[in-house]
DONUDO-136392 format. One record per atom (N, C-alpha, C, O): residue in three letters; x, y, z. Coordinates in steps of 0.02 Angstrom, whole numbers, plus 50000, padded with zeros to 5 digits. Each point is the difference from the previous one (the first is absolute). Example, Ala and Ser with C-alpha at 12.3 -4.5 7.8 and 13.67 -1.06 7.14 Angstrom:
ALA506604971650390/ALA499555005950000/ALA500455006050000/ALA500524999950033/SER499305005449931/SER500425005950003/SER499615005550037/SER500255005550008/
This chain:
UNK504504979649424/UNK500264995549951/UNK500555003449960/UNK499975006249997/UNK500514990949974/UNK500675000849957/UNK500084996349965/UNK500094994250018/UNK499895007849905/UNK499934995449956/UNK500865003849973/UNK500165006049997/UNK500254987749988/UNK500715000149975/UNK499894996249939/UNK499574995749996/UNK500955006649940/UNK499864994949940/UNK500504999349981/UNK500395004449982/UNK499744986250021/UNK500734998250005/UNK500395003649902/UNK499685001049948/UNK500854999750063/UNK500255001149941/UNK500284992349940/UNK500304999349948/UNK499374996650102/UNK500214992549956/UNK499434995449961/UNK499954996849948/UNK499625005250116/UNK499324995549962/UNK499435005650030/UNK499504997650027/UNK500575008849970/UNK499485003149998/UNK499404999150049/UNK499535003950002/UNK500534989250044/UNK499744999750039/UNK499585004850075/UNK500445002050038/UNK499144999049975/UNK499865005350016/UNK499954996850092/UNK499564995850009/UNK500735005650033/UNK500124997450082/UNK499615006350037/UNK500275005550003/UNK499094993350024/UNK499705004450050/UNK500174997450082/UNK499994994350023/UNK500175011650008/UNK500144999150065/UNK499465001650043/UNK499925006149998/UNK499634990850044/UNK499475001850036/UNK500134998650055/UNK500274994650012/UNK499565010450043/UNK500185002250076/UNK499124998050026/UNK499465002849992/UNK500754991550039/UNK499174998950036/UNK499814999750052/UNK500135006050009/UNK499584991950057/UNK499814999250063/UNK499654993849988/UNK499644998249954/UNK500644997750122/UNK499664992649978/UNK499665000350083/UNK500424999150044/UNK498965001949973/UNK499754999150052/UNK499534996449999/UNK499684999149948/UNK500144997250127/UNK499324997849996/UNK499295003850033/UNK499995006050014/UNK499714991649990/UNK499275002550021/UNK500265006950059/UNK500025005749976/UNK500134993550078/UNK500165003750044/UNK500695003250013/UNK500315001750051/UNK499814998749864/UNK500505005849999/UNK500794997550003/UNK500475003949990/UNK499614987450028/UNK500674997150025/UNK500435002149941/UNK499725001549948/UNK500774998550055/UNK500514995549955/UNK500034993649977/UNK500124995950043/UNK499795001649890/UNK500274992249978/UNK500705001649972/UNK500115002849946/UNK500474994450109/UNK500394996349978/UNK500414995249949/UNK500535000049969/UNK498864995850043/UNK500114995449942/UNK499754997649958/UNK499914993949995/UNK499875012149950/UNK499964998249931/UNK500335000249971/UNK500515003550001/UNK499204990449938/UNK500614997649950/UNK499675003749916/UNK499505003549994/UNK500854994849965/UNK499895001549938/UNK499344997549961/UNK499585003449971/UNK500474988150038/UNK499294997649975/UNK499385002950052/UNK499484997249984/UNK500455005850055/UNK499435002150023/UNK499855006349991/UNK499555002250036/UNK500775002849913/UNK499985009150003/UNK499904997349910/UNK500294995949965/UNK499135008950022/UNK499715000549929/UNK500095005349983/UNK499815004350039/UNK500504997949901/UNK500215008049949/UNK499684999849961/UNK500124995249963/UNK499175010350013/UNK499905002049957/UNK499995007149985/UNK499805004750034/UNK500434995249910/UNK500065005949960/UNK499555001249915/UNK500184996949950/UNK499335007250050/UNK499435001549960/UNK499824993449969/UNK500004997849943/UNK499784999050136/UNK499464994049998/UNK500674994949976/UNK499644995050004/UNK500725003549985/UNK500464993849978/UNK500394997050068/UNK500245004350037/UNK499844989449979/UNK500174998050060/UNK500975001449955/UNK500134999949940/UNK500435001550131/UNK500625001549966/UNK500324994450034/UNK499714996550042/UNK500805002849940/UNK500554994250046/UNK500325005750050/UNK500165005949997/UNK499854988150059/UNK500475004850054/UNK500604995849999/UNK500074994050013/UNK500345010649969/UNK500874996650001/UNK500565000450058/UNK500534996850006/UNK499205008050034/UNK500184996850080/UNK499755006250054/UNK500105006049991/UNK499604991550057/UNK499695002750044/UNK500495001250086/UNK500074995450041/UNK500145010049966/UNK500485001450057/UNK499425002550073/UNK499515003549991/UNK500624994750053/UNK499765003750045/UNK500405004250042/UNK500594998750010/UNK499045008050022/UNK500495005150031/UNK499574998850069/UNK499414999950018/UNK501154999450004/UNK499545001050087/UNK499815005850007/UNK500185004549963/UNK499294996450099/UNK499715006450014/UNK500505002250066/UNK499874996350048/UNK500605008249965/UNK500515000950060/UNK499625005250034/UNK499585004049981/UNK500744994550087/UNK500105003950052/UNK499164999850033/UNK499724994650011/UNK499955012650003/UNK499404999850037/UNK499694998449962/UNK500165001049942/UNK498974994050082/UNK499464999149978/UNK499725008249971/UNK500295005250015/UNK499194994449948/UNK499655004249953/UNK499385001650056/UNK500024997350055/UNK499525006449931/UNK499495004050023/UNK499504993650049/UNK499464997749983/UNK500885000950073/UNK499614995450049/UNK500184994349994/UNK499654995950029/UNK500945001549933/UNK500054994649985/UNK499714998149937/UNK499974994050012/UNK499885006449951/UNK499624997949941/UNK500315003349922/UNK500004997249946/UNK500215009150070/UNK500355001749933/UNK500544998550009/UNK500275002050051/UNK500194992849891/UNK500585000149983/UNK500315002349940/UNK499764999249944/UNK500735003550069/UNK500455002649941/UNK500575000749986/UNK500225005150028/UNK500214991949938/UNK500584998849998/UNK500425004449946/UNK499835005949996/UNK500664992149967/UNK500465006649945/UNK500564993549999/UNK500204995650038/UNK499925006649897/UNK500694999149958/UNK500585000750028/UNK500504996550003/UNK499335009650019/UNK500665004150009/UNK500044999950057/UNK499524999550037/UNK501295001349988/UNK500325000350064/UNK499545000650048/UNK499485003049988/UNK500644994450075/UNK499704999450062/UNK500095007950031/UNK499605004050024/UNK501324996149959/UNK500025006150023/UNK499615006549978/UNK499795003850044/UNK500134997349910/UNK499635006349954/UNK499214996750025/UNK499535001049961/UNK500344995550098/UNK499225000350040/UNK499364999949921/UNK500234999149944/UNK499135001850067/UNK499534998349976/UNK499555005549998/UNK500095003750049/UNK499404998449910/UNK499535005449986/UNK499554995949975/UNK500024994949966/UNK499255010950076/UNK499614997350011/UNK499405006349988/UNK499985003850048/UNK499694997549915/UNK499325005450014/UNK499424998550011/UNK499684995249978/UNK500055011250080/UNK499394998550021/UNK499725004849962/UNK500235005749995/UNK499084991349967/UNK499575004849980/UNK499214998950033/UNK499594995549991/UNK500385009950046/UNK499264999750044/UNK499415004649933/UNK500035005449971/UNK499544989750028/UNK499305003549958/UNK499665003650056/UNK499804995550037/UNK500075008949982/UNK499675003450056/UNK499365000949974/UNK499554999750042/UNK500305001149905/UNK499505000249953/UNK499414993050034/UNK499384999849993/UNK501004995850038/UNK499574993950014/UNK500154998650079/UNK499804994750025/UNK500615011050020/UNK500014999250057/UNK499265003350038/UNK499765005549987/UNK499974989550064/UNK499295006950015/UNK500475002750061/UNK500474997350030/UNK499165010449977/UNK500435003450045/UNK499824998750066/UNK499404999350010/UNK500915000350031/UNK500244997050087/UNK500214992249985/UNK499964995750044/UNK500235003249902/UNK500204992149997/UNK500704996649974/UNK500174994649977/UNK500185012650041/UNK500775000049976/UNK500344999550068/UNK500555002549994/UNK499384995850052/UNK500544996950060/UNK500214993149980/UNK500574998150012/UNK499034998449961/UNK500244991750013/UNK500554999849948/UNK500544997250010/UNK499295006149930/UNK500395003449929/UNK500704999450018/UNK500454995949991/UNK499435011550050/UNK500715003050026/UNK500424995550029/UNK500594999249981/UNK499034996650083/UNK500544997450045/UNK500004993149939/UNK500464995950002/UNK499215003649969/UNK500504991749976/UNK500495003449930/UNK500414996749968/UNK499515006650026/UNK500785005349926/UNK500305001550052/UNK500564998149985/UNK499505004250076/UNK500605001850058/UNK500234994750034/UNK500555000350027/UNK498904992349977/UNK500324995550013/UNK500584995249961/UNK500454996350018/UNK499255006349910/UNK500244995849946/UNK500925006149987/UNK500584997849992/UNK499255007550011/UNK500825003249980/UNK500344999650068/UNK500575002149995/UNK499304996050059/UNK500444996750057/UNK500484993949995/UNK500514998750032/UNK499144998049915/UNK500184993249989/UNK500635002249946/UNK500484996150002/UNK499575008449961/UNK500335000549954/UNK500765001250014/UNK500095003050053/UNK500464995249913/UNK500855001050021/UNK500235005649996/UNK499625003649968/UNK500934999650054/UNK500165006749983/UNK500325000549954/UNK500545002750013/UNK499374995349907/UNK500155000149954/UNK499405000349936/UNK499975003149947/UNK499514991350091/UNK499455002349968/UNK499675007649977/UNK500085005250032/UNK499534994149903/UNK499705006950008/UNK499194997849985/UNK499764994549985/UNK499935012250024/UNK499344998949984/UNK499535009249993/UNK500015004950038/UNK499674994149902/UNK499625006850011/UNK499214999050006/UNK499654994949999/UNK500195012150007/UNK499144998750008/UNK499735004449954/UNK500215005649986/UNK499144990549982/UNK499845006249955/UNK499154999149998/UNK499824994149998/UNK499945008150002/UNK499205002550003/UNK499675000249920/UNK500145004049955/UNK499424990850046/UNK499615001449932/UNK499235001050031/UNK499824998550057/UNK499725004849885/UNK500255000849937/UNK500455008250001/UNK500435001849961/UNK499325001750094/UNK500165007550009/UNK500414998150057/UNK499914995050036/UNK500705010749973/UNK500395001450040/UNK500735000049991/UNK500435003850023/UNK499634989649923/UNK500734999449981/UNK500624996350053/UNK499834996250046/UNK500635004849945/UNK500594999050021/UNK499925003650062/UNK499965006150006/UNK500034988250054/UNK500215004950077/UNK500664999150012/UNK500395004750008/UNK499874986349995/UNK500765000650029/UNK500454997549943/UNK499754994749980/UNK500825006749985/UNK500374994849963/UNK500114995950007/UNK499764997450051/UNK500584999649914/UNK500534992050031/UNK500485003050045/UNK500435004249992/UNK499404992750056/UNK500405003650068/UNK500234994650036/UNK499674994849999/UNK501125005750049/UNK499984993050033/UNK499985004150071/UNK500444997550037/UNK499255007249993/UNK499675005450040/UNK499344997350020/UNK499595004549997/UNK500174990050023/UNK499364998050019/UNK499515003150025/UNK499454999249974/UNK500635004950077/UNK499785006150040/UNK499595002449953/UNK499385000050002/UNK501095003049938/UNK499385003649952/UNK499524998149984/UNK499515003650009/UNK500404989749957/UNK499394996550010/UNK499435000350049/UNK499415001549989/UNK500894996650073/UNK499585002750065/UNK499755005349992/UNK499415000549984/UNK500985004550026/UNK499805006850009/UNK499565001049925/UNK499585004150015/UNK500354994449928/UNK499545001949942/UNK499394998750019/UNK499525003850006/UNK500534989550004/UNK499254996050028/UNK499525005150041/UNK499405000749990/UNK500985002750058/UNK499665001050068/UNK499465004249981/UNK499464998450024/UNK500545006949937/UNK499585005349975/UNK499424998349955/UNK499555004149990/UNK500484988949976/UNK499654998149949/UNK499384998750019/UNK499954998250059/UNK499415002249900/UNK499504997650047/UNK499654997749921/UNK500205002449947/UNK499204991850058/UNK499734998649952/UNK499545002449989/UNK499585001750042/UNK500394999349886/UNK499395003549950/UNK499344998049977/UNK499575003549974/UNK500454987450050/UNK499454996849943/UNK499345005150033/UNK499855002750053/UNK499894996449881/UNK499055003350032/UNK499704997350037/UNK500284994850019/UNK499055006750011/UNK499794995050034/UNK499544996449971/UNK499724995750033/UNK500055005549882/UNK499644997949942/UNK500225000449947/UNK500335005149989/UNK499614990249959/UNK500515000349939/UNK499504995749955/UNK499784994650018/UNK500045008649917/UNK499444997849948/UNK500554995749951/UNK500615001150003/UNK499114994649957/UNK500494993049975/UNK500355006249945/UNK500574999049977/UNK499025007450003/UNK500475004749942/UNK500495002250040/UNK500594999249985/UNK499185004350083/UNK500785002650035/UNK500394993950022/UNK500585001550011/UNK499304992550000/UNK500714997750010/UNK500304997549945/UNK500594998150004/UNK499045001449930/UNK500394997649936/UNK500385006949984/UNK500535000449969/UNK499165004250053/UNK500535007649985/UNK500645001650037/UNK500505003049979/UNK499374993950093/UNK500624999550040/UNK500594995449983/UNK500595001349987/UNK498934990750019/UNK500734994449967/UNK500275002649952/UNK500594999350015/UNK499405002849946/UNK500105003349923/UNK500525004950003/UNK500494999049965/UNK499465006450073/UNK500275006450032/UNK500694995650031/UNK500534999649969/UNK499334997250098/UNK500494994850027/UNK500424995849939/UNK500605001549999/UNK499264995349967/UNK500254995449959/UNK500525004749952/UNK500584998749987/UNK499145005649997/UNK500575004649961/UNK500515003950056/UNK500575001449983/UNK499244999850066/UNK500455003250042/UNK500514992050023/UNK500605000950010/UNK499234994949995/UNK500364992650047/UNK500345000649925/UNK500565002050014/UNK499434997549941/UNK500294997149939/UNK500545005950004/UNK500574998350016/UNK499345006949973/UNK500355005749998/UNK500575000750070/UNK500595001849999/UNK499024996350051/UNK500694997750051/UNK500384993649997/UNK500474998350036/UNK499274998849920/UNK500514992749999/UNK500555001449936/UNK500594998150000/UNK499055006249940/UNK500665003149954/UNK500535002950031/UNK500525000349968/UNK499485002250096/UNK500355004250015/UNK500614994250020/UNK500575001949989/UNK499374992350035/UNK500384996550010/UNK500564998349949/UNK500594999050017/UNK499245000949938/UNK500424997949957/UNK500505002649960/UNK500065004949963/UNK500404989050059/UNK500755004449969/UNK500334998350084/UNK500605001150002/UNK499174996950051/UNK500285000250042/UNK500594997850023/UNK500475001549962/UNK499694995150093/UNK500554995650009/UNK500144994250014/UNK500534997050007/UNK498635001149999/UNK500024991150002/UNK499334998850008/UNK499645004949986/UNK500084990150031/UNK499234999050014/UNK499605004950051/UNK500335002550045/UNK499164998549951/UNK499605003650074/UNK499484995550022/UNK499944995949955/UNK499795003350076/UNK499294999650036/UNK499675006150015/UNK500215004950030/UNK499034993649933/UNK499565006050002/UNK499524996550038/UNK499824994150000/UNK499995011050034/UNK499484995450072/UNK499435006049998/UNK500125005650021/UNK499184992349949/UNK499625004649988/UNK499304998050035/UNK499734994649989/UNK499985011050059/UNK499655000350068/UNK499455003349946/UNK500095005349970/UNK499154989050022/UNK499385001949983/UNK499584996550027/UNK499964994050011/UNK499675010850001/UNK499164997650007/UNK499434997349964/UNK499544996250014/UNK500665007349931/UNK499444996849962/UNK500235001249889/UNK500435004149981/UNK499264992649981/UNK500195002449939/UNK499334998249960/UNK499674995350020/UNK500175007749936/UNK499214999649970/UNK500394994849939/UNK500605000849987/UNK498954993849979/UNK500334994049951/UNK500045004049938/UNK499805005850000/UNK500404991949955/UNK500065005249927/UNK499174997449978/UNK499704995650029/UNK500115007249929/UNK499614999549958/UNK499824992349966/UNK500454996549977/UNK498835001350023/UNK500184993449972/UNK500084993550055/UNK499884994049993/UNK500365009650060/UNK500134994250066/UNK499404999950054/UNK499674994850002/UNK500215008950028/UNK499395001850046/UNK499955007250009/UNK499695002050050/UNK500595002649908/UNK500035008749991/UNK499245000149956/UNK500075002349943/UNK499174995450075/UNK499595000749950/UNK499475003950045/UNK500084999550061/UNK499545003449921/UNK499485004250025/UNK499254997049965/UNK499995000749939/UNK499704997850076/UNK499374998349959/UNK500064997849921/UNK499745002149949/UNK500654993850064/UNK500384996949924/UNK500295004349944/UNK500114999349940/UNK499985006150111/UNK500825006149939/UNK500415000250054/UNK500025000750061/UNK500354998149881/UNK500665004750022/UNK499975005550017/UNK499645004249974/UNK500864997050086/UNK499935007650054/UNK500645004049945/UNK500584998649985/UNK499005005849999/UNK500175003549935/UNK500415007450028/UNK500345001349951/UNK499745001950080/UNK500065005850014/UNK500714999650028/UNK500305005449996/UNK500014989650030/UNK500824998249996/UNK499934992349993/UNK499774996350044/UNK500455002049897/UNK499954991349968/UNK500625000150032/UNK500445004049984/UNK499634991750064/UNK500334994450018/UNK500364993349964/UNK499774994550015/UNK500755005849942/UNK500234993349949/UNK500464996150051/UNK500315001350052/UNK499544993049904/UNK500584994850028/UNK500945003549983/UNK500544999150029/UNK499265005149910/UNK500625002249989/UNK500335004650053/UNK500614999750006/UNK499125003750025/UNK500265003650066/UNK500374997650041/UNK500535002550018/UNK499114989750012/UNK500204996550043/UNK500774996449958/UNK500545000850029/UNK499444995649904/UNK500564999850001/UNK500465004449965/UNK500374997949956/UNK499615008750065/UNK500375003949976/UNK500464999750079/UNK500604998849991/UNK499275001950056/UNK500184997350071/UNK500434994349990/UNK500594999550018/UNK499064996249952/UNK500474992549988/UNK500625002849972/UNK500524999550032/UNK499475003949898/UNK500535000049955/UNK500475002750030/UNK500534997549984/UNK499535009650079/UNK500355004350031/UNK500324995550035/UNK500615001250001/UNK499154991850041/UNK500224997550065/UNK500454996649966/UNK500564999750026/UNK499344996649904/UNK500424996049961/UNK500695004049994/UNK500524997350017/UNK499455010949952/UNK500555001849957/UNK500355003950067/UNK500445004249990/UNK499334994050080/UNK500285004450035/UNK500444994750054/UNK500405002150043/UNK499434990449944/UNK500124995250008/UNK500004997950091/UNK500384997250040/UNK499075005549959/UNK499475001550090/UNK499844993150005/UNK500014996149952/UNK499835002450107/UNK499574997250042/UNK499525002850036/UNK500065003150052/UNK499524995749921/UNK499375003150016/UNK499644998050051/UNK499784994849975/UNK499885005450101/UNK499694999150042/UNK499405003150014/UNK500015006250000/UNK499304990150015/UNK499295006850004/UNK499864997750079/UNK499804994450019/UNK500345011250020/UNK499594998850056/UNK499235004450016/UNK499945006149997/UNK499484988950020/UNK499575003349993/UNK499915001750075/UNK499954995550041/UNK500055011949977/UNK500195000750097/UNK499074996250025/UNK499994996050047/UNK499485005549927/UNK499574998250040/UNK499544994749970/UNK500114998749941/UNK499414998250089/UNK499814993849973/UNK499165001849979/UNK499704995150023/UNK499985007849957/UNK499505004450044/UNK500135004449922/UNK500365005149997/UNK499264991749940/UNK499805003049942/UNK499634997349948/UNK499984993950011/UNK499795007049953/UNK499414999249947/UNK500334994949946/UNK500545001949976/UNK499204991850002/UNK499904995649977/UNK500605003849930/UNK500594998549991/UNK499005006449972/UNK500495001249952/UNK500605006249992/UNK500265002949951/UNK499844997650148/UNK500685004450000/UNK500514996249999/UNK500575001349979/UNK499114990850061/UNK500464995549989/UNK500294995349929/UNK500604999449986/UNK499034998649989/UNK500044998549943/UNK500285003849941/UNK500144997049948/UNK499975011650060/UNK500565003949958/UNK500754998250031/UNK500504999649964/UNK499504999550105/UNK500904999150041/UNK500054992149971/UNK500524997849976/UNK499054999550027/UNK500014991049974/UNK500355004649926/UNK500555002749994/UNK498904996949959/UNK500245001949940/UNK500994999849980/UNK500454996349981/UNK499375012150047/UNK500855001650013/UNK500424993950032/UNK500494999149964/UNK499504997450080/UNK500384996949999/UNK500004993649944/UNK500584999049981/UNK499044997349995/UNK499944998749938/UNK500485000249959/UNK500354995349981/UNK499685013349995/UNK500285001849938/UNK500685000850022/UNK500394999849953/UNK499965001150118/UNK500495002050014/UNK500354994450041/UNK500515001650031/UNK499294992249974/UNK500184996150038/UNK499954999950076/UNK500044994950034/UNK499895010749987/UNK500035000850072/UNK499624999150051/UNK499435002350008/UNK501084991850053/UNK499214999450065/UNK499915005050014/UNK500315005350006/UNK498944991650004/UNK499585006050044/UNK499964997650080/UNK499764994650017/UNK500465009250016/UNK500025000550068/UNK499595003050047/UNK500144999750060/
């Protein structure tokens, strides 16, 4: 968001960068103004005109992620992958790999895209329009999840994750036009209060808040992302799913 304040009537004009998809990830086209609702701290706002940007050139990660930019066609599109390995189980990173090697095939030679590993590992490739690197990062990676996880260790992990994802989406900002952040999890424990309860307490030993989750939101806003959650496997616990639900929630973003 960009809030400008006119010098005549003080009026205050927010610019919001959104994604309009349906259920299975499409593009809508054609929405109009009376059907898109603005609120800002709970007050519905007027929308005073609503532009759409096409999404150019290759389809997104299988067809389903789209993402488009402001800016020149020529100066291509950026895009980051952040893999939670933290929620990959290990021997179950081939299907991973080949659909992120299928998906930066698709991409133009102008495009860029980096990869980065939460919650540990950091930054593997930059914004690169070098695709290969991508490939080649992937190949070595293998997943971490445990093969048991108590509702305190995964409220200690989402938590761990959530400040590291937030902390890689600051980094965006200031950039050179919009990004798409395309973030690969397995699972996320709910904050506190939602289904994070243990024999009617709160799992006390890393509290889990709703504020975490949208501290994520606020980053994707000021970094002016599009946010995407792909969850790679289908094949998890009632409330690993219901923390990636959550997050997308607070951040707008399908879950895939």
């Amino acid at each position: 968001q960009q809030f400008v304040l006119s010098s005549q009537d003080r009026a205050r004009l927010v610019a919001v960068d959104f994604a309009a998809v349906s259920t299975d990830g499409t593009p809508i086209t054609d929405l109009r103004a009376d059907e898109v609702q603005l609120r800002i701290d709970g007050r519905t706002r007027a929308i005073r005109s609503l532009e759409y940007v096409p999404v150019a050139g290759a389809p997104g990660l299988g067809g389903l992620i789209p993402f488009g930019t402001n800016a020149s066609a020529d100066q291509g599109r950026s895009v980051v992958l952040l893999v939670d390995l933290e929620t990959i189980r290990p021997g179950r990173e081939a299907a991973l790999k080949e659909e992120v090697g299928r998906f930066v095939r698709t991409l133009g030679p102008q495009d860029r895209a980096a990869l980065v590993t939460i919650p540990y590992g950091g930054l593997k490739v930059d914004l690169t329009s070098d695709h290969t690197r991508i490939v080649q990062a992937l190949a070595p990676l293998s997943g971490q999840a445990p093969s048991a996880e108590s509702e305190s260790d995964a409220a200690c992990r989402t938590r761990t994750t959530l400040v590291s994802l937030r902390g890689a989406i600051d980094d965006l900002r200031g950039g050179e036009g919009p990004v798409a952040v395309v973030l690969f999890s397995g699972s996320m424990a709910s904050p506190t209060g939602v289904v994070a309860m243990q024999s009617g307490q709160a799992i006390g030993r890393c509290q889990l808040l709703r504020e975490h989750f949208q501290h994520v939101a606020d980053a994707v806003a000021n970094a002016r992302a599009q946010m995407y959650i792909v969850q790679p496997e289908l094949q998890m616990t009632s409330a690993g799913q219901a923390g990636l639900e959550h997050l997308t929630g607070v951040t707008g973003a399908p879950l895939l």
